[in-house]
C-alpha positions as CSV (number, residue, x, y, z in Angstrom):
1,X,15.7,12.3,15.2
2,X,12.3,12.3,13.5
3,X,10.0,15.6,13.2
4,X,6.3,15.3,13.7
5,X,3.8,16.0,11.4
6,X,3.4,19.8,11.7
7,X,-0.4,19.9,10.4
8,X,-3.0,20.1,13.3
9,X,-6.3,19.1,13.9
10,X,-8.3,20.8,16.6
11,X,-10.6,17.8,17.9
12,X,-14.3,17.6,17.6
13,X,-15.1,16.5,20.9
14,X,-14.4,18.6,23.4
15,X,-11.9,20.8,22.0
16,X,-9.5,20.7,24.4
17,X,-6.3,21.6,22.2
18,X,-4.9,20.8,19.0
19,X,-2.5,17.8,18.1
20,X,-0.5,16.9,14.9
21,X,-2.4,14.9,12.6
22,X,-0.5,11.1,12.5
23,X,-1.5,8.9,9.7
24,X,-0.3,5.2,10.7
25,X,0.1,1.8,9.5
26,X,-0.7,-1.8,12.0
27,X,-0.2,-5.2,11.3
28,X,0.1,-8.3,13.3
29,X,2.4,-9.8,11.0
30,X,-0.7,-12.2,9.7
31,X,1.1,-15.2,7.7
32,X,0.6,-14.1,4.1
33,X,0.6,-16.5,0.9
34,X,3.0,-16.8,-1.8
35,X,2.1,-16.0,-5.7
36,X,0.8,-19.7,-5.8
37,X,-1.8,-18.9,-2.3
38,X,0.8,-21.2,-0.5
39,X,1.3,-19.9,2.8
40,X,4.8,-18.4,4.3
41,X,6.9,-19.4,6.8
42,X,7.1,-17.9,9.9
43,X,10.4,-16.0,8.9
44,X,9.3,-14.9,5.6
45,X,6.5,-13.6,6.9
46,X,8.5,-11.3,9.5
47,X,10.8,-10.6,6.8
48,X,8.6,-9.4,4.8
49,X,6.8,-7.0,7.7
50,X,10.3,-5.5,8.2
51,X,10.2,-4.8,3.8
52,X,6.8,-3.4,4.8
53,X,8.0,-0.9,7.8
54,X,10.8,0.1,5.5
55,X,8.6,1.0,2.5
56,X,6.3,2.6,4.8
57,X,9.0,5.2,6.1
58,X,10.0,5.8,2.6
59,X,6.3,7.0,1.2
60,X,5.8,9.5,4.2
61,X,3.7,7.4,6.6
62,X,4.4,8.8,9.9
63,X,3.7,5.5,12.4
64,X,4.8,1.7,11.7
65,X,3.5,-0.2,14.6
66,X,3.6,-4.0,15.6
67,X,0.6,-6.2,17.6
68,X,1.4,-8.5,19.9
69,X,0.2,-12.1,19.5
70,X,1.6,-15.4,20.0
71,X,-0.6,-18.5,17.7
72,X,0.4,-20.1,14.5
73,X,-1.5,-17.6,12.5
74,X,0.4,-14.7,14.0
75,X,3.8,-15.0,14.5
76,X,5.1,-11.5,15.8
77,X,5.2,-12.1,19.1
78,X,8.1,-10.4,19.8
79,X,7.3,-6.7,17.8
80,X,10.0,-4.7,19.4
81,X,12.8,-7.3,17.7
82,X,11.4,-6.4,14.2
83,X,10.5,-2.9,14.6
84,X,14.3,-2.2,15.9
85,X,15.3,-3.8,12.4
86,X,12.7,-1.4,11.0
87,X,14.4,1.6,12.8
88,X,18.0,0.5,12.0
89,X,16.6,0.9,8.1
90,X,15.1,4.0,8.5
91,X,15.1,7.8,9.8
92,X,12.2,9.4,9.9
93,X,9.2,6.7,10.7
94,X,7.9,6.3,14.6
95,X,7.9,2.8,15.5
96,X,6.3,1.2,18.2
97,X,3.9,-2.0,19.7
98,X,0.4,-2.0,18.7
99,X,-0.7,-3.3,21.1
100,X,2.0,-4.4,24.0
101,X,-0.4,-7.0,26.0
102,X,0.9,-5.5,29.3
103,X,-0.8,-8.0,31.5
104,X,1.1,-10.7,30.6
105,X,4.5,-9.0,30.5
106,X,6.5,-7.4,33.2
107,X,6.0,-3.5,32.7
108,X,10.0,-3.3,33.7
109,X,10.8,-5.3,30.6
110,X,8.7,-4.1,28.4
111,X,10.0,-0.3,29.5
112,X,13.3,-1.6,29.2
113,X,12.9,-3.1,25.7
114,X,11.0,0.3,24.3
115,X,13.8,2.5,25.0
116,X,16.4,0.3,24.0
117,X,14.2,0.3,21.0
118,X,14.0,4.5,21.5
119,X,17.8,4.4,21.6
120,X,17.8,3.1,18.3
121,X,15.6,4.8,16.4
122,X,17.1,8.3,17.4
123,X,13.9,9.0,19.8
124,X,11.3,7.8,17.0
125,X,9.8,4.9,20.0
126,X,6.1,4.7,21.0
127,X,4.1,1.9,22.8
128,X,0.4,1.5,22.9
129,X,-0.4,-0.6,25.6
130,X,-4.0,-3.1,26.2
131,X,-4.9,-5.4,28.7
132,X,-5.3,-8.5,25.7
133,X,-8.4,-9.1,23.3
134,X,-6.2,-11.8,22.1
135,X,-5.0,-14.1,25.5
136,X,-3.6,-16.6,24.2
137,X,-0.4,-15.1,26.1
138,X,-2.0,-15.9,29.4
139,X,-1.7,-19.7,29.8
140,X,1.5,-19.2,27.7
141,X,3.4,-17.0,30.9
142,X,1.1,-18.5,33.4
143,X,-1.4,-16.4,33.9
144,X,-4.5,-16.7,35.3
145,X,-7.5,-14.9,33.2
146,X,-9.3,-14.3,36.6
147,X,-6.3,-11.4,37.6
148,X,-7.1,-10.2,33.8
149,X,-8.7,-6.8,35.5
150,X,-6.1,-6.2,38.7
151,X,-3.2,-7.3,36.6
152,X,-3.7,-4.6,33.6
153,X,-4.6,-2.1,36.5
154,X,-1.4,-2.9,38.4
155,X,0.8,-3.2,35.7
156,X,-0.3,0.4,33.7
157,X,0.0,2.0,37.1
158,X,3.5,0.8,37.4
159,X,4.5,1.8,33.7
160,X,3.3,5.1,33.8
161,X,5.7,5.7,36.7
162,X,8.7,4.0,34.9
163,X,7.5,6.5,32.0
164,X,8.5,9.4,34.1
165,X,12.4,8.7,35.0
166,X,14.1,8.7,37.7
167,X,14.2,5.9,40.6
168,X,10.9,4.4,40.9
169,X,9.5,3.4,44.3
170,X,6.2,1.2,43.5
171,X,4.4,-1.5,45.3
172,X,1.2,-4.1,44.1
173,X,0.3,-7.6,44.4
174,X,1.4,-8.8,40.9
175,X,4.9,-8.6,41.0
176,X,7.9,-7.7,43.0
177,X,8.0,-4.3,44.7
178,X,10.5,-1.5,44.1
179,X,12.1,0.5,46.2
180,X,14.0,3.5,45.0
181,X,15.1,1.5,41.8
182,X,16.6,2.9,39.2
183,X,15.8,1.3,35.5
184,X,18.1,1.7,32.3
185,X,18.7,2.7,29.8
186,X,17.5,6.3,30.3
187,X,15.6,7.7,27.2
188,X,17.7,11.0,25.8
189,X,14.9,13.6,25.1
190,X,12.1,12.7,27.2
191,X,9.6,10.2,27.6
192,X,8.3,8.0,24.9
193,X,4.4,8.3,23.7
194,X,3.0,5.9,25.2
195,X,-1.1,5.1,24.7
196,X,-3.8,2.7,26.3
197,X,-5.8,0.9,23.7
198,X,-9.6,0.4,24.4
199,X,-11.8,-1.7,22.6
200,X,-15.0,-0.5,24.8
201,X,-14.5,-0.2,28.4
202,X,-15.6,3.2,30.1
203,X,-13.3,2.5,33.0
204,X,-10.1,1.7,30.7
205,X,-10.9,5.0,29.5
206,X,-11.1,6.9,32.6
207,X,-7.5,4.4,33.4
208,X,-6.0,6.1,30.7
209,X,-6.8,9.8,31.6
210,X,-5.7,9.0,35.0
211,X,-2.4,7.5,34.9
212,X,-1.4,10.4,31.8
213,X,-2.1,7.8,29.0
214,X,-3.3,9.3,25.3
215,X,-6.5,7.1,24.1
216,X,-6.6,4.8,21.1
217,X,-9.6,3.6,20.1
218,X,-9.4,-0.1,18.6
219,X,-12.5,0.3,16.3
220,X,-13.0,-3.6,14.7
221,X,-16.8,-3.8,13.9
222,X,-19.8,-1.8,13.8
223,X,-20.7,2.0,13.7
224,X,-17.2,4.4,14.4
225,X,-19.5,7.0,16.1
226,X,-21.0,5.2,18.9
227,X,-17.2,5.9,20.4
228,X,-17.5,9.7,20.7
229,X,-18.7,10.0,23.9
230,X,-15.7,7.8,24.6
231,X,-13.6,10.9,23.3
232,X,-15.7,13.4,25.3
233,X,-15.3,10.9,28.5
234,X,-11.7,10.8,27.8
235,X,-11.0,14.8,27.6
236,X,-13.8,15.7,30.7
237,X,-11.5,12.8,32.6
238,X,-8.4,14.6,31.9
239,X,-9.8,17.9,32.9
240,X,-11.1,16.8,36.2
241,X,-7.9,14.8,37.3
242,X,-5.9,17.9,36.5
243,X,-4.0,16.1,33.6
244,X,-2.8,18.2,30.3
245,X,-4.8,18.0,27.1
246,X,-3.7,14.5,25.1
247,X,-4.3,13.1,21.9
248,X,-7.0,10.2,20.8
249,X,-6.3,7.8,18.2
250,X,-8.5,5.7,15.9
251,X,-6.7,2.0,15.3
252,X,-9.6,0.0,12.6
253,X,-8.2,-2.7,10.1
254,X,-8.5,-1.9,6.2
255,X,-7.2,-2.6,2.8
256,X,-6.5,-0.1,-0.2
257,X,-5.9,-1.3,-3.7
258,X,-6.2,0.9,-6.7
259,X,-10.2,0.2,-7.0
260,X,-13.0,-0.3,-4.5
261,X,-13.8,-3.4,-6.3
262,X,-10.0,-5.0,-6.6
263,X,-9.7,-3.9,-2.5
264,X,-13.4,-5.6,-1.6
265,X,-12.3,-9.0,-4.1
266,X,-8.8,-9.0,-2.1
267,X,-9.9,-8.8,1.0
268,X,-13.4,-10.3,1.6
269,X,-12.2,-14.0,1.3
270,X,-9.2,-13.6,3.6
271,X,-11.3,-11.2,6.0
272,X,-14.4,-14.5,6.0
273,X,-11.6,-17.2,6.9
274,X,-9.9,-15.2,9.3
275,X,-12.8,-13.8,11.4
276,X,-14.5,-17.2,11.0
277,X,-11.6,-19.2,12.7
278,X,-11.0,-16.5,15.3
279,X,-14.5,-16.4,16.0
280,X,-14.6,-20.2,17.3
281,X,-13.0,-18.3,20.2
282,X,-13.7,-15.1,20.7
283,X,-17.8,-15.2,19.8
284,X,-17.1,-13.8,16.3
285,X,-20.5,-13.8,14.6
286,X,-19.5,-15.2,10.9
287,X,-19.6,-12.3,8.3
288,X,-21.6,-12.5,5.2
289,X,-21.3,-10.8,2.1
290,X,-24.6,-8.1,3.4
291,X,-22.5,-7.6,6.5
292,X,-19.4,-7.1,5.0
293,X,-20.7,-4.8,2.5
294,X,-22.4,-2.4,5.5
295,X,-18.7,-2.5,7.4
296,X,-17.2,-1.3,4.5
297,X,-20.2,1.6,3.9
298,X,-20.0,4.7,5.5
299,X,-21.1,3.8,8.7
300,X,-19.2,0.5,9.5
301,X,-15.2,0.1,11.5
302,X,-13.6,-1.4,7.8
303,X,-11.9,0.9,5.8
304,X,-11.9,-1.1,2.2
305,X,-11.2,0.4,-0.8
306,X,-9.6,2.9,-3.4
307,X,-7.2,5.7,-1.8
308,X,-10.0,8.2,-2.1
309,X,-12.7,5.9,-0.8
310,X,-10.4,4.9,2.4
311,X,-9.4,8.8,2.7
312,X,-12.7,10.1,2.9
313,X,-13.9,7.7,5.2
314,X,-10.5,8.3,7.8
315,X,-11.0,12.0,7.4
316,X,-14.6,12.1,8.3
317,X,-14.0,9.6,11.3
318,X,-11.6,11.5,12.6
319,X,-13.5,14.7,12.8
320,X,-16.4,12.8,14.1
321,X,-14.3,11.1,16.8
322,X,-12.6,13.9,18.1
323,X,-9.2,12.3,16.7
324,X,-6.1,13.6,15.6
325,X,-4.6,10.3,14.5
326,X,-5.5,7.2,12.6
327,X,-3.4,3.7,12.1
328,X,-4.9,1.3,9.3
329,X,-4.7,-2.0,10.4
330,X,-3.2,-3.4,6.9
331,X,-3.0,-7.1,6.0
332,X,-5.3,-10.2,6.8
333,X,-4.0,-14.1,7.0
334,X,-3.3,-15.1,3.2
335,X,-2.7,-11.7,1.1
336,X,0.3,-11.9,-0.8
337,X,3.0,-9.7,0.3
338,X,2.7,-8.3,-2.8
339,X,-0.8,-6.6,-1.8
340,X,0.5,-5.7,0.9
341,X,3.3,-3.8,-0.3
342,X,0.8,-2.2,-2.9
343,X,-1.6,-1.7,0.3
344,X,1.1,0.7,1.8
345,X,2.6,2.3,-0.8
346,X,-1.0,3.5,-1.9
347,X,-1.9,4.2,1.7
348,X,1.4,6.9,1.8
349,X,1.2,8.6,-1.7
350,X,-2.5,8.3,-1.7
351,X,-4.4,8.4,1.1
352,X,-2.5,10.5,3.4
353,X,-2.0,13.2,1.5
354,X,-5.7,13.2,0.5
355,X,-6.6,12.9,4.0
356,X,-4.4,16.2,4.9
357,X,-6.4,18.0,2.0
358,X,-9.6,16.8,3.7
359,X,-8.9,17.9,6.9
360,X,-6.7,21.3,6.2
């Protein structure tokens, strides 16, 4: 059974209690290139995340979490599978989705899979839950985008009473009703963290608070402070629903090497290609190098660079957002896995300790 991190952070906004400080890592399992920038299988590539989730345990990061996706370019699309071999390999590390697309899954499964995965891991289990930025898992289960609002709604309703034990008794119009139905297997201490991931939405905010969620906030482009008054929404919603203080997250993608410049060279030609192609279909303006270059600054959402340039840029987001918790989004489509591995052995015996000292 894991311990967590005993430092705490009282947050910024609001000050509604104080939280551990969790320093995480992300990926989507993006298919990396070999020594020779030839890409990996499919299986390599998920091998080599589990190498990654191991390593990450063993250089003190506290959180390993998987995203969801289902194209050619990302091939996890079934997290919970690789994270359980992470847990089986590990003993103090939480594991868990990042993100679970819960409108396209059944919340029964997906509490199902989690605790199995909770089982294994000796209680070290979280999920982080979001209604999809990336849908190419709608047409792929048969959903209809149109529902893409009442599903997400339905379905976090439904989890968050699965999340408290116990028969459930629950009824909506996206799936089967349940009447006094008891779900297995039963989690041993308690239930699992479990956290709603908004990208900008007020209302999945408010969604959160009111169904007992903790906040992430999935911070991909432009200024990190324009989301405080998502934290300050956040903590007034918990108050007026009655709900206990909870935690808010930071989730923005990154890349540490052992200089600013080696981190900038790495990444900005897999970060161009990547957002470029993903941009055909999600309305992805094309980044150039004076764009980049303001993301990475101060006041942008990437966190590129050496261990003390990414640290003081988590630590004073963090304070600013009202956050007790930050996961790095590590990785982009064509870094070797050699980067990678360098990526988040620098990001454990680097930056979080420096962010600790930052923020003690």
């Amino acid at each position: 059974m894991s311990t967590a991190p005993q430092d705490a952070v009282p947050t910024a906004v609001g000050e509604t209690g104080k939280f551990p400080l969790v320093l995480g890592l992300d990926t989507f399992g993006d298919v990396g290139h070999d020594e020779g920038d030839r890409p990996l299988t499919h299986a390599q590539t998920i091998r080599n995340v589990v190498e990654q989730g191991v390593l990450a345990d063993q250089v003190g990061v506290d959180f390993f979490g998987i995203g969801e996706h289902h194209t050619d370019d990302f091939p996890l699309s079934a997290a919970d599978v690789a994270l359980a071999a992470v847990a089986a390999r590990t003993s103090r590390i939480r594991v868990g989705s990042a993100v679970t697309v819960l409108s396209s899954d059944d919340p029964v499964r997906v509490f199902q899979r989690y605790s199995t995965l909770d089982a294994i891991s000796g209680g070290r289990a979280e999920v982080i839950l979001g209604r999809g930025s990336s849908i190419d898992s709608f047409p792929l289960f048969g959903y209809d985008l149109a529902d893409y609002e009442k599903l997400f709604e339905e379905k976090a309703h439904l989890f968050s009473e699965l999340l408290k034990g116990g028969p459930v008794t629950w009824q909506g119009k996206t799936r089967a009703p349940l009447r006094n139905q008891d779900v297995v297997p039963y989690v041993e201490s308690g239930p699992f963290p479990a956290w709603i991931g908004v990208g900008g939405s007020p209302q999945s905010v408010i969604r959160a608070a009111r169904y007992g969620y903790s906040l992430m906030l999935a911070i991909i482009g432009g200024s990190p402070a324009r989301f405080a008054p998502f934290s300050e929404l956040f903590h007034q919603a918990l108050e007026k629903l009655g709900q206990p203080a909870r935690p808010v997250g930071v989730h923005s993608p990154g890349h540490v090497a052992a200089t600013d410049e080696q981190a900038r060279e790495e990444f900005w030609p897999r970060y161009l290609e990547v957002i470029r192609r993903v941009g055909k279909t999600r309305g992805f303006a094309v980044p150039t190098r004076d764009s980049f270059q303001f993301e990475i600054g101060p006041d942008g959402a990437l966190y590129v660079g050496s261990p003390e340039t990414v640290a003081r840029k988590i630590a004073a987001n963090l304070t600013a957002l009202g956050a007790t918790r930050f996961d790095l989004k590590y990785g982009m489509g064509g870094l070797s896995h050699r980067a990678l591995m360098t990526n988040v052995e620098l990001y454990g015996t680097r930056v979080i300790p420096r962010v600790r000292e930052l923020l003690s």
